[in-house]
C-alpha positions, -999 to +999 in steps of 0.1 A: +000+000+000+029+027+012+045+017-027+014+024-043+005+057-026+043+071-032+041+058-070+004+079-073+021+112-052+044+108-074+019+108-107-001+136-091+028+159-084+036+153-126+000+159-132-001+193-112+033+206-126+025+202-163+017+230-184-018+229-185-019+229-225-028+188-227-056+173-229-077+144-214-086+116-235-110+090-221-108+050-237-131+024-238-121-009-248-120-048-240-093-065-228-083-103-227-061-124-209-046-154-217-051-178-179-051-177-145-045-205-120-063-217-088-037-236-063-063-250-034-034-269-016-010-247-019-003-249+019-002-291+021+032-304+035+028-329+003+046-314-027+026-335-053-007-322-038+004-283-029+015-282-068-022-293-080-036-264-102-068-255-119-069-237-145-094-213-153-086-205-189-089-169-208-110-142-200-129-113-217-129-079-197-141-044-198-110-016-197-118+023-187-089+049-190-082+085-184-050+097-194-036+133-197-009+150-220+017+160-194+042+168-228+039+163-262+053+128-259+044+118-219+011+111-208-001+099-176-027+075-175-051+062-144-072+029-157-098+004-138-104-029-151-131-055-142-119-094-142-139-125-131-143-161-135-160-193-119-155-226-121-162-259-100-143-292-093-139-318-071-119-314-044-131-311-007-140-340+014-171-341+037-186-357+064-221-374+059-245-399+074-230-424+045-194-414+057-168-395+042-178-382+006-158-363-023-177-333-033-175-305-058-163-270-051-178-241-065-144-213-068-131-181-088-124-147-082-132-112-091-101-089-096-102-048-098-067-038-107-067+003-107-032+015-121-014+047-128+007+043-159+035+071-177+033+064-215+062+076-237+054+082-271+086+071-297+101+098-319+087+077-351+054+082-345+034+095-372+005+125-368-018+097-374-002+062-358+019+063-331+033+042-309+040+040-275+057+023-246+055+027-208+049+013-171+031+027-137+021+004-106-014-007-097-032-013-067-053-048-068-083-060-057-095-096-047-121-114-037-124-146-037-158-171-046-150-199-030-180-219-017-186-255-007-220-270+004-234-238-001-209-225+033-197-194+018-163-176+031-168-154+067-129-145+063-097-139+046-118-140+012-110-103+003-071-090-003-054-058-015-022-060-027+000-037-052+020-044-085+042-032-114+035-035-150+045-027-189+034-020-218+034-014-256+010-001-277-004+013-312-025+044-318-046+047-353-062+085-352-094+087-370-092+131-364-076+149-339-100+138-311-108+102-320-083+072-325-081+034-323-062+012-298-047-018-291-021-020-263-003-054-249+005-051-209+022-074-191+013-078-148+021-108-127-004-109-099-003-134-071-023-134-042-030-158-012-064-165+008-062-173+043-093-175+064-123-194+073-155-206+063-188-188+079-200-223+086-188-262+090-225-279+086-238-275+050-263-294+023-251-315-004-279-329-029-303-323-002-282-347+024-265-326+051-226-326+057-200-312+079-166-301+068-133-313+086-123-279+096-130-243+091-100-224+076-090-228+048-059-214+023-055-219-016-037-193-039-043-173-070-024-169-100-034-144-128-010-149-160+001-117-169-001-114-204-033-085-211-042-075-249-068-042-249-086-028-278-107-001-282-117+035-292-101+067-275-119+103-275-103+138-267-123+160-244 
């Protein structure tokens, strides 16, 4: 958190000092990235089973950006983006009346990353196509769906956490206010959930069970390979 808040003192202090004679361009656009991981054992003292992984495949996103010309050739750009996914496996034992059961697990996440981001414009951009390159930290989101029996998490199911990232892109411009993006931005986020469930008796196919234990502890991997696209207008 203290990283993040000096990287956006930082971006603010740049954003005040600038001339005044930019302008703000606002983007919309749809992003994709490539996989993220679920580790639910991540914490087992047996290497084989704390290396187990689900995978959660690719994901389609909505992207909103403002950025400011702090130069001819620097902007500054603050983005949100809105990530989640759910899936279900098998993978928690149970208690029942017919004794110990193998049940499915409903799991996923949703993921806010909010970043600030300098973009340097290169020297052979054209009036209409340009290209650009830069970097910025974010501040990240989490929360994590995990749910088994219908026993939803009480704790240690939401995290903040902060993050660096690059990226390239390519600017087509339609006019002077209007252009066309697409931008590739690489992140590595990694979080882990520790906490507990908000119950150990739940219902499975109408028969109730019990869980072994209340905490639990899995981790979350988000591959950090991001592709945006979409339209940019000057204010």
């Amino acid at each position: 958190m203290k990283f993040f808040l000096t990287i956006a003192v930082c971006f603010i202090t740049v954003f005040s000092s600038a001339s005044g004679q930019g302008i703000f361009e606002v983007s919309v656009g749809t992003g994709y990235s490539t996989s993220s991981r679920i580790y639910p054992y991540s914490n087992a003292s047996d290497y084989d089973l704390r290396e187990i992984e689900i995978g959660l495949g690719s994901r389609v996103f909505p992207h909103l950006a403002l950025s400011y010309d702090l130069t001819e050739d620097i902007a500054g750009v603050i983005s949100v983006e809105y990530l989640r996914k759910e899936t279900e496996y098998y993978g928690q034992t149970v208690d029942s009346q017919e004794g110990t059961i193998y049940i499915p697990v409903k799991d996923g996440y949703n993921f806010v990353p909010v970043e600030l981001t300098v973009e340097y414009r290169l020297p052979f951009s054209s009036e209409n196509f340009r290209v650009n390159i830069g970097g910025g930290a974010g501040l990240y989101f989490y929360n994590s769906l995990r749910e088994v029996a219908g026993i939803s998490l009480s704790s240690g199911g939401s995290k903040v956490s902060y993050g660096i990232h690059v990226l390239t892109g390519l600017e087509y411009y339609l006019n002077q206010n209007l252009s066309f993006f697409f931008t590739m931005k690489f992140r590595d986020p990694e979080v882990e959930f520790n906490g507990e469930y908000e119950s150990l008796n739940g219902t499975f196919e109408g028969k109730n069970v019990k869980l072994g234990k209340r905490d639990f502890y899995q981790k979350l991997s988000l591959e950090g390979s991001v592709f945006l696209l979409g339209v940019k207008y000057g204010l």
